[in-house]
TORMAR-778759 format. One line per 5 residues: number of its first residue (from 1); their letters; for each residue x, y, z of N, C-alpha, C. Coordinates in nm, 2 decimals, padded with zeros to 4 digits. Example, Ala and Ser with C-alpha at 12.3 -4.5 7.8 and 13.67 -1.06 7.14 Angstrom:
! TORMAR-778759
1) as) 01.32:-00.57:00.78:01.23:-00.45:00.78:01.32:-00.33:00.78 | 01.28:-00.22:00.71:01.37:-00.11:00.71:01.29:00.00:00.79
END
This chain:
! TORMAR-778759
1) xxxxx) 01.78:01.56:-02.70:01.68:01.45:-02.67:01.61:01.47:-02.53 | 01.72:01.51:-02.45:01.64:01.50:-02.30:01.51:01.59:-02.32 | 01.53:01.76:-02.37:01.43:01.82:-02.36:01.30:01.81:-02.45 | 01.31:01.72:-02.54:01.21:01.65:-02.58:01.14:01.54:-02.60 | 01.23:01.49:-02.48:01.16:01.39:-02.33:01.07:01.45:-02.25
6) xxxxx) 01.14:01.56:-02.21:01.07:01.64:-02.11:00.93:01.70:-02.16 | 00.94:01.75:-02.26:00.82:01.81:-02.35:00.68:01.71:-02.34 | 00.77:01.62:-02.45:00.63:01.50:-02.47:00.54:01.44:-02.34 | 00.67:01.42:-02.22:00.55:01.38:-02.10:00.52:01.49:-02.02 | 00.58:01.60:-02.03:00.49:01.69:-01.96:00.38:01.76:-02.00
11) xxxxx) 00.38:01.79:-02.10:00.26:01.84:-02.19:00.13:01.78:-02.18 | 00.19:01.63:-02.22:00.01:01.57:-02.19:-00.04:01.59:-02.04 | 00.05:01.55:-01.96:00.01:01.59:-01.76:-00.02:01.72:-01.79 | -00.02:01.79:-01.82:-00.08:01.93:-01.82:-00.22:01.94:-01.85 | -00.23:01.88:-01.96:-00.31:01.89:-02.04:-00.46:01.81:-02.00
16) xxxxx) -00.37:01.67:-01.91:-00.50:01.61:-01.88:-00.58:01.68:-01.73 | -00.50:01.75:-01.67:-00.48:01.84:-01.56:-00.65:01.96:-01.55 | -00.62:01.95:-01.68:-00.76:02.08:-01.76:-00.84:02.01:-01.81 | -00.99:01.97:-01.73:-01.09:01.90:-01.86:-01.14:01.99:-01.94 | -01.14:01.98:-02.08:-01.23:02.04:-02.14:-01.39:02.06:-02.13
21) xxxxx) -01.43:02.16:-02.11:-01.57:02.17:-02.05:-01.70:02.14:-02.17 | -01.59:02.20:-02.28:-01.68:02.17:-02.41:-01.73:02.07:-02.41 | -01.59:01.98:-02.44:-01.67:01.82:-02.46:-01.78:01.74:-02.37 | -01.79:01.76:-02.24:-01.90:01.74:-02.16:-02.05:01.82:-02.21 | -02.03:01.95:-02.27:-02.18:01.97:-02.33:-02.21:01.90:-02.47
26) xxxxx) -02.07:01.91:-02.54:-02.07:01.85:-02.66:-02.16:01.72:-02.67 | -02.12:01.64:-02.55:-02.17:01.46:-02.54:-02.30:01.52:-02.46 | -02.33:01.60:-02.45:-02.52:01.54:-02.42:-02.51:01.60:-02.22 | -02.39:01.63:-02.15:-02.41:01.62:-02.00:-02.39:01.77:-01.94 | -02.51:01.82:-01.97:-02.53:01.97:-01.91:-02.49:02.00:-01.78
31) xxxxx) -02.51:01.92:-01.71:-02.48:01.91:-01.58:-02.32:01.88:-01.55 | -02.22:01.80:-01.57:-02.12:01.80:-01.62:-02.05:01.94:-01.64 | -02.12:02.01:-01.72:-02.04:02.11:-01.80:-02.07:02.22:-01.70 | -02.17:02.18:-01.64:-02.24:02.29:-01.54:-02.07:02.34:-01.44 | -02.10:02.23:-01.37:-02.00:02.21:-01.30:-01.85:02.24:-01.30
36) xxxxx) -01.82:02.18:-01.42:-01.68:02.22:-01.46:-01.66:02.37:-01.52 | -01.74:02.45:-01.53:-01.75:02.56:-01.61:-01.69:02.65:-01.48 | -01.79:02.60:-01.31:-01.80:02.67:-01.20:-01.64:02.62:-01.10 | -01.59:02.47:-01.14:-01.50:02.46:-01.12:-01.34:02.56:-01.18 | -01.38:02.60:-01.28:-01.25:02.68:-01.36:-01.24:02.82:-01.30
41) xxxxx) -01.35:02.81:-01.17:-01.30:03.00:-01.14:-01.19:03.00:-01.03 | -01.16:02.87:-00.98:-01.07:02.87:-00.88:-00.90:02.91:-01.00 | -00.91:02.90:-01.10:-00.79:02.91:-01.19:-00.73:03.08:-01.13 | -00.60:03.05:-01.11:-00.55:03.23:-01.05:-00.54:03.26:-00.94 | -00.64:03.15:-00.86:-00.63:03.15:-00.73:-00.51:03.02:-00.66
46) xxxxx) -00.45:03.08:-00.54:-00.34:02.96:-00.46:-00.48:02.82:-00.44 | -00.40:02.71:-00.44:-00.49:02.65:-00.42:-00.56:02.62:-00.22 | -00.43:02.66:-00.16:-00.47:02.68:00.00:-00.58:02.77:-00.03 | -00.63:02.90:-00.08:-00.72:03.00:-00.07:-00.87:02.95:-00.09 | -00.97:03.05:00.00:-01.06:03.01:00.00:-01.17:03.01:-00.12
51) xxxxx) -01.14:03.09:-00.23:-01.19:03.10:-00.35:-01.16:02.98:-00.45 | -01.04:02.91:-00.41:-00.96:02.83:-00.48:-01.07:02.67:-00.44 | -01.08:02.65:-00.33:-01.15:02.56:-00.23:-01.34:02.55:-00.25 | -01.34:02.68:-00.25:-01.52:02.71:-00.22:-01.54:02.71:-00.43 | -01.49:02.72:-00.51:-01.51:02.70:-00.65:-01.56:02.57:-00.67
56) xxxxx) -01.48:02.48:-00.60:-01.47:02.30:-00.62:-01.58:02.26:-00.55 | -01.61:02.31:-00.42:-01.70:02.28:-00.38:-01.82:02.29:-00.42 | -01.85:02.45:-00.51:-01.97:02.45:-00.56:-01.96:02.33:-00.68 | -01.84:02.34:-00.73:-01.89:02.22:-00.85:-01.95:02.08:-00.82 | -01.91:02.05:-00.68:-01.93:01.89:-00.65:-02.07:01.93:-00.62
61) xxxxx) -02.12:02.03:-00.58:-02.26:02.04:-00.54:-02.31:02.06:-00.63 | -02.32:02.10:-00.75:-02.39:02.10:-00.88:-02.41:01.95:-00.90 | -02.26:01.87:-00.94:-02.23:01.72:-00.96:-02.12:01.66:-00.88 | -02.19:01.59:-00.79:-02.11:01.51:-00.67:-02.01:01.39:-00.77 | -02.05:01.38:-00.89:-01.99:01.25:-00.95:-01.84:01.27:-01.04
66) xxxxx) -01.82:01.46:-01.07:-01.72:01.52:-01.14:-01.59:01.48:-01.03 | -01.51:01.36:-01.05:-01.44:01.31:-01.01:-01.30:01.42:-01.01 | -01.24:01.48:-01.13:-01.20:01.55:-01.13:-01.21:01.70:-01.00 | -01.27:01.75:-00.96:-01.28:01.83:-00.89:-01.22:01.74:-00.76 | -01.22:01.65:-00.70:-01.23:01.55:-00.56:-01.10:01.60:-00.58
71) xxxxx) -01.03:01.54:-00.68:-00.86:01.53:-00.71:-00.83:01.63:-00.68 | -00.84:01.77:-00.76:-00.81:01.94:-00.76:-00.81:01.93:-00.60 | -00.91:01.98:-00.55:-00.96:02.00:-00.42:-00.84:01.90:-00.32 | -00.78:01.81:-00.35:-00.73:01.73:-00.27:-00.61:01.75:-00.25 | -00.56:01.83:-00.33:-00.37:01.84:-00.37:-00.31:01.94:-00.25
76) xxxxx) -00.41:02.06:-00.19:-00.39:02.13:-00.11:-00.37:02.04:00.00 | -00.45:01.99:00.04:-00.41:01.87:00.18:-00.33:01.78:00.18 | -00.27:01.77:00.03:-00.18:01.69:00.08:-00.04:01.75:00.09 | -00.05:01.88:-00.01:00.11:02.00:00.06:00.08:02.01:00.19 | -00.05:02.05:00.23:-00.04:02.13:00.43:-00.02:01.93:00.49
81) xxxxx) 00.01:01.84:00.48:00.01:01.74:00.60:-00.14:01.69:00.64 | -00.24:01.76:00.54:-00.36:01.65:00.60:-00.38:01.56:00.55 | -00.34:01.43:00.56:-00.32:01.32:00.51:-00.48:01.24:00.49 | -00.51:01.26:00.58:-00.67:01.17:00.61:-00.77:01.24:00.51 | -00.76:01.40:00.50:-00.86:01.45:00.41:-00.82:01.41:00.27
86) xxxxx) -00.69:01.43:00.25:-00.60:01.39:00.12:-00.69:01.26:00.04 | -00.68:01.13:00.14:-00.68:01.03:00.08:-00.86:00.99:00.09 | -00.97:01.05:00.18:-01.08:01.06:00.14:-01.11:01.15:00.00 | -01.03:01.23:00.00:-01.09:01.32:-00.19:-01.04:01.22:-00.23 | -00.95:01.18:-00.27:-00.89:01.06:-00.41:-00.96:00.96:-00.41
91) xxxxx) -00.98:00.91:-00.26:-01.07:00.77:-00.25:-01.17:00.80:-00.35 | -01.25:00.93:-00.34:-01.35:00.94:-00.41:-01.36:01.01:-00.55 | -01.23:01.03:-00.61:-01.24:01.05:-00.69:-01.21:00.92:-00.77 | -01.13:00.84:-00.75:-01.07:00.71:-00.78:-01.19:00.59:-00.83 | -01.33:00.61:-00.72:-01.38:00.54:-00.72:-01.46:00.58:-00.83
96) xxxxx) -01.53:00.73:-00.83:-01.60:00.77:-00.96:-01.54:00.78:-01.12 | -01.37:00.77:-01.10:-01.29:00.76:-01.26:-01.20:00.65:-01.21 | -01.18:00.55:-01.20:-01.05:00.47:-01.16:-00.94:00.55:-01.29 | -00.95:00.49:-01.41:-00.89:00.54:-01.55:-00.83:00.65:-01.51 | -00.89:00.73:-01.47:-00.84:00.90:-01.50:-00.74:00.89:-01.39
101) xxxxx) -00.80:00.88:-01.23:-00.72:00.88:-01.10:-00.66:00.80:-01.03 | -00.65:00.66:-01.08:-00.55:00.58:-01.02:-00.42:00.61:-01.06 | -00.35:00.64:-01.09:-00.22:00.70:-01.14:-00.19:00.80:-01.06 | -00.28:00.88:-01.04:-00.21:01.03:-00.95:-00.20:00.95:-00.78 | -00.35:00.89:-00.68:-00.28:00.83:-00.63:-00.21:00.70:-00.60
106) xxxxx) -00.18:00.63:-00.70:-00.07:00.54:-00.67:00.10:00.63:-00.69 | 00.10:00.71:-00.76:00.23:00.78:-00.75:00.17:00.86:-00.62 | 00.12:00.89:-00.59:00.13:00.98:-00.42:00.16:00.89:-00.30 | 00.11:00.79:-00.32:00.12:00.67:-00.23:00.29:00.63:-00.21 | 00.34:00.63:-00.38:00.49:00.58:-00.37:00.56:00.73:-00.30
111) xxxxx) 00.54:00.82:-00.35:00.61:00.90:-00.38:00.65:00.99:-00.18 | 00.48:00.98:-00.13:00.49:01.06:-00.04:00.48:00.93:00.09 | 00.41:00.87:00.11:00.37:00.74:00.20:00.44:00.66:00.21 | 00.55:00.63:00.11:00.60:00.52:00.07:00.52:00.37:00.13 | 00.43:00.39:00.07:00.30:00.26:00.04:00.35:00.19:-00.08
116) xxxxx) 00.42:00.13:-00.10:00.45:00.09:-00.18:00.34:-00.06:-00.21 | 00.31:-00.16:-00.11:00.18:-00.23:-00.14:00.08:-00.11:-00.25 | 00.05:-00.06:-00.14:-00.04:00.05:-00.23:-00.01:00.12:-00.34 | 00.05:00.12:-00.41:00.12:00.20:-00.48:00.09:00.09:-00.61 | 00.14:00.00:-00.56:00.14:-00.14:-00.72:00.02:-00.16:-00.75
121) xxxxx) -00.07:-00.21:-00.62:-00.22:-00.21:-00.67:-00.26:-00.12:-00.74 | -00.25:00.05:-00.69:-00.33:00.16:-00.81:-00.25:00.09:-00.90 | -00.15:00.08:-00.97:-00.05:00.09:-01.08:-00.12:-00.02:-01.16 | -00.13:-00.13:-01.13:-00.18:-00.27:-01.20:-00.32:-00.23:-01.20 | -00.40:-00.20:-01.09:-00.52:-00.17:-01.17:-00.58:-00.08:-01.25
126) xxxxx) -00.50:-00.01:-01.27:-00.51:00.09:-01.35:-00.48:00.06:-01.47 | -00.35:-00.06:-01.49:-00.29:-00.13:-01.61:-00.41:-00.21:-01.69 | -00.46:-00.29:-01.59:-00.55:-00.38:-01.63:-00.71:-00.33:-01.68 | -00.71:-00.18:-01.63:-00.86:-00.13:-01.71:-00.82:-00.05:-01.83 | -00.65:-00.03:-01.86:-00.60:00.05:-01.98:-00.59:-00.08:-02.11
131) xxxxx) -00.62:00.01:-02.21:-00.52:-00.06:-02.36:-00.50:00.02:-02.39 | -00.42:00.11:-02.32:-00.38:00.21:-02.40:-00.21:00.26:-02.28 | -00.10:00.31:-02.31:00.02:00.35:-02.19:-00.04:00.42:-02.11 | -00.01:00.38:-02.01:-00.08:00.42:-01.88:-00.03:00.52:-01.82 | 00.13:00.56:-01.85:00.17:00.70:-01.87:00.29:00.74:-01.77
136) xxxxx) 00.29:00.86:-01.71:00.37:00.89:-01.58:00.41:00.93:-01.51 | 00.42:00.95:-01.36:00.43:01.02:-01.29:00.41:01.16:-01.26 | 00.29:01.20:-01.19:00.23:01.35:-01.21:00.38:01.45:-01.23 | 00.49:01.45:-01.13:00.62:01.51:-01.17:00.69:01.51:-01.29 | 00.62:01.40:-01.40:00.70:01.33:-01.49:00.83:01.31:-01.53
141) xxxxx) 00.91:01.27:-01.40:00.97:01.16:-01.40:00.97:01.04:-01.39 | 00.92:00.99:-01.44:00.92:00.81:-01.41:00.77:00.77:-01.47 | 00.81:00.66:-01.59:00.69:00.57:-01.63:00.67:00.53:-01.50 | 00.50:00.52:-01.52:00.46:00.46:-01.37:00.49:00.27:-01.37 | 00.52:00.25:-01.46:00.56:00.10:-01.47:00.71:00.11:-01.41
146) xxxxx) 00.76:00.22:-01.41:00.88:00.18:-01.38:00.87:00.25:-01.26 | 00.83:00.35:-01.22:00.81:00.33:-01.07:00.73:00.25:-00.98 | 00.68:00.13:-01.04:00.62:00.01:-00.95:00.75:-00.06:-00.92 | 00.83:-00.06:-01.10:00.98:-00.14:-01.02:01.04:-00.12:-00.93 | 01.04:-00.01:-00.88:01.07:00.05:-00.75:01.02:00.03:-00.63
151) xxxxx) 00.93:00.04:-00.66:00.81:-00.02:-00.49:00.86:-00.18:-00.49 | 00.85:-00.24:-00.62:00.88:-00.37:-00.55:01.07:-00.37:-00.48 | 01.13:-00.30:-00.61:01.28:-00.31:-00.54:01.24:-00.26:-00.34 | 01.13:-00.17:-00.33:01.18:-00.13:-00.22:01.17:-00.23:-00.12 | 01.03:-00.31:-00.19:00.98:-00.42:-00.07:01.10:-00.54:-00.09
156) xxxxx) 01.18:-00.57:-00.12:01.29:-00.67:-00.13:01.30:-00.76:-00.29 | 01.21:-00.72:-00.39:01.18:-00.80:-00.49:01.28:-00.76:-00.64 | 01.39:-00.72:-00.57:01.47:-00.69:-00.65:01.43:-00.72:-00.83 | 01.46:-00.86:-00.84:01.49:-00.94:-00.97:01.36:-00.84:-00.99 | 01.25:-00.88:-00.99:01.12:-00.83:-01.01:01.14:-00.71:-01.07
161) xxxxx) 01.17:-00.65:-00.99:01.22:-00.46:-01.04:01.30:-00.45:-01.18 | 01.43:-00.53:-01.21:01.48:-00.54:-01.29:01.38:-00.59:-01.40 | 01.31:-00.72:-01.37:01.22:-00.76:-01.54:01.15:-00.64:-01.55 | 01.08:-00.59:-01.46:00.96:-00.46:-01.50:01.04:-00.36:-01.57 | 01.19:-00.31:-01.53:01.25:-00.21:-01.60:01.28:-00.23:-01.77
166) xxxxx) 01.33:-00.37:-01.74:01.41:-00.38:-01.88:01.30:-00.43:-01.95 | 01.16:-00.50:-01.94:01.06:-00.49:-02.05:01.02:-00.37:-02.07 | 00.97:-00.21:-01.98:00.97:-00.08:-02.02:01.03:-00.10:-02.12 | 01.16:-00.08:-02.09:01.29:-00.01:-02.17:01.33:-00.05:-02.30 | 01.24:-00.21:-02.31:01.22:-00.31:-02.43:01.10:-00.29:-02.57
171) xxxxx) 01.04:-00.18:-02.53:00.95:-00.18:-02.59:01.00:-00.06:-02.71 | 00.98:-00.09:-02.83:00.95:-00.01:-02.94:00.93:00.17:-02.91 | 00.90:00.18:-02.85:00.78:00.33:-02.86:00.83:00.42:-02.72 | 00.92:00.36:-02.66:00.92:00.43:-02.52:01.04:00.43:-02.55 | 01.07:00.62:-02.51:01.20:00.64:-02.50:01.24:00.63:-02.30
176) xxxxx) 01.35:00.62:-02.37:01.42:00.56:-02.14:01.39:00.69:-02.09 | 01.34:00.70:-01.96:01.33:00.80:-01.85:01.45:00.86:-01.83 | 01.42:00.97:-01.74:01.52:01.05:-01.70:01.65:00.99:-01.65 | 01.57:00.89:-01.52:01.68:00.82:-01.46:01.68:00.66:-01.41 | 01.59:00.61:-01.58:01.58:00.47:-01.56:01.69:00.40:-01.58
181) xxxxx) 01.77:00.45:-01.63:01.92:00.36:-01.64:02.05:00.33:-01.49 | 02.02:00.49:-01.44:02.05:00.48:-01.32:02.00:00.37:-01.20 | 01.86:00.35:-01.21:01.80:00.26:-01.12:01.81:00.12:-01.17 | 01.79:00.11:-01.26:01.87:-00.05:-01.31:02.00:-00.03:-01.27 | 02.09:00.00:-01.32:02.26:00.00:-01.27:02.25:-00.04:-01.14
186) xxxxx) 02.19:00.05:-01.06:02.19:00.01:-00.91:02.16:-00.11:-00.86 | 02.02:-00.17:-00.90:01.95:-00.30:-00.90:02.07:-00.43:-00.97 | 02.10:-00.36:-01.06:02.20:-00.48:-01.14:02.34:-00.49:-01.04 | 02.39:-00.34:-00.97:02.47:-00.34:-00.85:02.44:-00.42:-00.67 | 02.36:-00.39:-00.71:02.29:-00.45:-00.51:02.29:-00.61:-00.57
191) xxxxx) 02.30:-00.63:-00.70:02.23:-00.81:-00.72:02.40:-00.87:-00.75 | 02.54:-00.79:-00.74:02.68:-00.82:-00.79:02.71:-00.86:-00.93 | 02.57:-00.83:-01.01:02.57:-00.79:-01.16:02.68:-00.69:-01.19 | 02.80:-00.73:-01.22:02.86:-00.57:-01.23:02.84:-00.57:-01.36 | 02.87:-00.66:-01.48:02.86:-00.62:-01.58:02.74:-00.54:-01.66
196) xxxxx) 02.62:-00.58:-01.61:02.49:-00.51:-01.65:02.51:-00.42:-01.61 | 02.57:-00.40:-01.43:02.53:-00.26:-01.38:02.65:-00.15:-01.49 | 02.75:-00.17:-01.52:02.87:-00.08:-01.59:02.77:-00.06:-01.70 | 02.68:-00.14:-01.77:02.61:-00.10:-01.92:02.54:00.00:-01.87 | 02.45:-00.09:-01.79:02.32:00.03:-01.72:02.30:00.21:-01.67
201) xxxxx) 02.48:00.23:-01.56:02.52:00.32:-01.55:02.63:00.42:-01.68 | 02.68:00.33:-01.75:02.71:00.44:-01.85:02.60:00.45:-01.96 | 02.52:00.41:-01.97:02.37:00.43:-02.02:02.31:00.60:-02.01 | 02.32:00.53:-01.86:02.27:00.69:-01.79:02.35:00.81:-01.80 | 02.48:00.81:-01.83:02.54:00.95:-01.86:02.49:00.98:-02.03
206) xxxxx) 02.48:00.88:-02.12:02.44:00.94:-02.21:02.33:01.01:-02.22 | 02.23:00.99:-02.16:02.06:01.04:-02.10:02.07:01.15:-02.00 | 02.12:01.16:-01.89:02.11:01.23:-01.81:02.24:01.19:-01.69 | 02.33:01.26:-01.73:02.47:01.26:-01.63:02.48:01.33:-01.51 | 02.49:01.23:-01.39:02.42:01.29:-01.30:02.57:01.27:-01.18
211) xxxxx) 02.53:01.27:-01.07:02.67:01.26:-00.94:02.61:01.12:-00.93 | 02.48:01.10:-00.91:02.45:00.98:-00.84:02.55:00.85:-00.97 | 02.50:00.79:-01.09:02.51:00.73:-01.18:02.65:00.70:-01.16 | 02.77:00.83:-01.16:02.89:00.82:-01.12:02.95:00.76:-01.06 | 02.88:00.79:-00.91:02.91:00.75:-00.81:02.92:00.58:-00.79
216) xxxxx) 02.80:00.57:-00.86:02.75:00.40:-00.85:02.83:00.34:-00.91 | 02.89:00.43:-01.03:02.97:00.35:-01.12:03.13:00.32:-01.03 | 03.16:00.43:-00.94:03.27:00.43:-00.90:03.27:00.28:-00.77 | 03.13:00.27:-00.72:03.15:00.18:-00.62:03.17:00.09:-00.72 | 03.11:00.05:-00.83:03.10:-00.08:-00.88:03.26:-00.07:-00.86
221) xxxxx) 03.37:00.01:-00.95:03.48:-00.02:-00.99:03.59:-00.07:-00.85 | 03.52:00.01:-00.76:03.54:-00.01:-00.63:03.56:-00.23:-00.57 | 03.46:-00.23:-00.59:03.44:-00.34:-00.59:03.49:-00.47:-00.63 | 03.54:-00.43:-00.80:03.58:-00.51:-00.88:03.72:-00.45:-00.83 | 03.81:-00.43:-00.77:03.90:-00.35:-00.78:03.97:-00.31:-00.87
226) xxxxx) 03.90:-00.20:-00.95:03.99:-00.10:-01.03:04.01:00.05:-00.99 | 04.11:00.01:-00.88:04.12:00.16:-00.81:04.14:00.31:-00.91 | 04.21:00.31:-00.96:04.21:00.42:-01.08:04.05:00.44:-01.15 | 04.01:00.35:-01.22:03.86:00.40:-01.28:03.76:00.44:-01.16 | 03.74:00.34:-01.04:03.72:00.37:-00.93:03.72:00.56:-00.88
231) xxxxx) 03.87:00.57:-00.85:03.89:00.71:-00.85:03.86:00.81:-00.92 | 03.82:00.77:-01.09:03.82:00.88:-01.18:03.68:00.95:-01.19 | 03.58:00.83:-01.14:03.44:00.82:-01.13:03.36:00.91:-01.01 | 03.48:00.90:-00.91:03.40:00.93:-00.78:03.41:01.11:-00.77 | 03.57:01.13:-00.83:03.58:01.28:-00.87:03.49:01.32:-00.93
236) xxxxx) 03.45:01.32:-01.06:03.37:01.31:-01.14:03.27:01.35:-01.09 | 03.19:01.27:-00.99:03.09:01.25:-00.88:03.02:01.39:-00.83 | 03.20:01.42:-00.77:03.21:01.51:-00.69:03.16:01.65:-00.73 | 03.22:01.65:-00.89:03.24:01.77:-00.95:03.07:01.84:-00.96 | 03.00:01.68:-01.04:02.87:01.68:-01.10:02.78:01.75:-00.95
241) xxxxx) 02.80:01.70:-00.86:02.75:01.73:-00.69:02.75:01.87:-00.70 | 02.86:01.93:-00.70:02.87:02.04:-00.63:02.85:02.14:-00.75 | 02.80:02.11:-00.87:02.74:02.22:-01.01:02.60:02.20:-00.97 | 02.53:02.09:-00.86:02.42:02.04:-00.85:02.34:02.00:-00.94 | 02.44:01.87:-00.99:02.34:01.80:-01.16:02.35:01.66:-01.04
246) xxxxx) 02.25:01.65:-00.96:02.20:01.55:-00.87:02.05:01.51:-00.91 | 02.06:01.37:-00.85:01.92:01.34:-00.81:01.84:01.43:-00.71 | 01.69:01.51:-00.79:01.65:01.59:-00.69:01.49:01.59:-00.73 | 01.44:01.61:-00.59:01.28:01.59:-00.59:01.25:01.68:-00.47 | 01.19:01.83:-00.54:01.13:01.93:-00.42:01.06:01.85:-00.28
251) xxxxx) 01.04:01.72:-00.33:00.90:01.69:-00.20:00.97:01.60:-00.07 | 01.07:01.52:-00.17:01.06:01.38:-00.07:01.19:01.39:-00.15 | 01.26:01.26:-00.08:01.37:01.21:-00.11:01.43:01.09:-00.24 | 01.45:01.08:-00.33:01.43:01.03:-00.38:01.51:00.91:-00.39 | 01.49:00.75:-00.45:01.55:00.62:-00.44:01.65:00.64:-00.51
256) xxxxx) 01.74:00.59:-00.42:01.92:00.61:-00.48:02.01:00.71:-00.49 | 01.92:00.79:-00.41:02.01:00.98:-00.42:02.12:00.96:-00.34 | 02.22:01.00:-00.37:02.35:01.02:-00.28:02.39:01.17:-00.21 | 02.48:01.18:-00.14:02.50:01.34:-00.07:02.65:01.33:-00.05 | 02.73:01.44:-00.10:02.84:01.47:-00.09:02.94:01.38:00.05
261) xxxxx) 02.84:01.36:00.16:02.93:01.27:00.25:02.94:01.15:00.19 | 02.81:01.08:00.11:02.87:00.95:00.04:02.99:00.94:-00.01 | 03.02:01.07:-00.10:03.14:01.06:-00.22:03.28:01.05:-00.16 | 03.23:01.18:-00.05:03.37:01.16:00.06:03.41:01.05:00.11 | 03.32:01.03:00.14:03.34:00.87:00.20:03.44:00.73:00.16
266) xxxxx) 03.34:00.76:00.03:03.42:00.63:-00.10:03.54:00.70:-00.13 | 03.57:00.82:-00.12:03.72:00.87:-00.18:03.80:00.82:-00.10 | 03.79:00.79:00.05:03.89:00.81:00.14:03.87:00.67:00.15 | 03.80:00.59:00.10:03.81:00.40:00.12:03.89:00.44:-00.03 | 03.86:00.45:-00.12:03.96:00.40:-00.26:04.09:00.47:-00.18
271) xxxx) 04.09:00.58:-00.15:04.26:00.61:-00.13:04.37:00.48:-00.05 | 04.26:00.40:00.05:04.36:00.34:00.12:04.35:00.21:00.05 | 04.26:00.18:-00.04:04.32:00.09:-00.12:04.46:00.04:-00.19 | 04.45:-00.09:-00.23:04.63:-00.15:-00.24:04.64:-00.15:-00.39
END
């Protein structure tokens, strides 16, 4: 199941990644096609390189309005730390396609900025010019509905986080994310939901069994004092940690990740437990 999770949302981010150049001559916009035809020679090239850079540029100079290109062009500034050039290309690509580019930066916003204000806006307005799923996170991890739940959990709107997940997770058509069970569990844990949180988290081993999910489950047990399940969870934890089947994200750190000092930590509070 997981790997054809993985498939179905990666494939289309790929895909939407590549405009078809055809269809731009096909519909009548020579100019369009002009462009995008001149934009495809940067393909092969790093995107820091100057071939990769001066390709996009000629496209925008053909057609300043190929929103797409703004985006391309923009992704290198935001790996080197130029923040300010980063968020002038999206501004403007955003403004020429909202539909197509609010999604990439409102997940950059959560993901790198932690803008989380910012972050909901792209997400909702982007909701409100779709009738159609609005999809998910360029990494594709995370429906972007359910990473708004997150931005709000971050700003303090817990409850909030929770309805946005569990209507996701309610719907017919959508299979659960990677590690949307995990982040409910947690949310249903920080609110002394234990019972939701125990569903939520063993949820998540069936989907994707991770140190973190474990863990959570172990404080819950913790908590409730069942030192034994407590203990059995946090080993467990430990094991999953150190095969590194963790929460992990090349870029940034991600919400709810735990580190081997957590586990230690909790081991040596359940030990002196009564």
């Amino acid at each position: 199941m997981k790997i054809a999770l993985i498939l179905t949302i990666i494939i289309p981010a790929i895909l939407k990644s590549q405009p078809n150049c055809e269809a731009f001559l096909y519909y009548g916009d020579s100019l369009r096609y002009k462009a995008c035809k001149v934009a495809e020679k940067r393909e092969g090239y790093y995107q820091f390189s100057r071939e990769y850079q001066t390709a996009l540029d000629e496209a925008i100079a053909i057609d300043p309005g190929f929103a797409f290109a703004y985006e391309a062009k923009s992704t290198a500034y935001l790996k080197s730390g130029d923040f300010v050039s980063w968020i002038e290309l999206m501004d403007k690509a955003v403004v020429l396609n909202p539909k197509e580019h609010l999604s990439y930066r409102g997940w950059c916003r959560y993901q790198f900025f932690r803008d989380y204000e910012g972050a909901i806006r792209d997400i909702e307005k982007l909701d409100s010019l779709s009738k159609y799923d609005i999809g998910h996170s360029v990494n594709a991890h995370y429906h972007l509905h359910v990473a708004r739940a997150l931005c709000y959990k971050a700003l303090g709107q817990k409850e909030k986080a929770i309805a946005i997940i569990e209507n996701q997770l309610a719907l017919s058509d959508y299979d659960p994310g990677l590690f949307d069970y995990l982040h409910l569990g947690v949310l249903y844990l920080e609110l002394d939901n234990y019972q939701k949180a125990e569903t939520s988290l063993i949820k998540q081993q069936e989907i994707n069994d991770l140190a973190e999910n474990r863990y959570y489950l172990g404080m819950l047990y913790k908590a409730t004092k069942q030192k034994e399940n407590a203990h059995r969870e946090l080993v467990t934890a430990k094991q999953k940690y150190q095969k590194e089947s963790w929460l992990f994200d090349p870029y940034t750190e991600p919400m709810d990740k735990i580190y081997m000092e957590d586990i230690d930590q909790a081991l040596s509070l359940i030990d002196k437990m009564d």
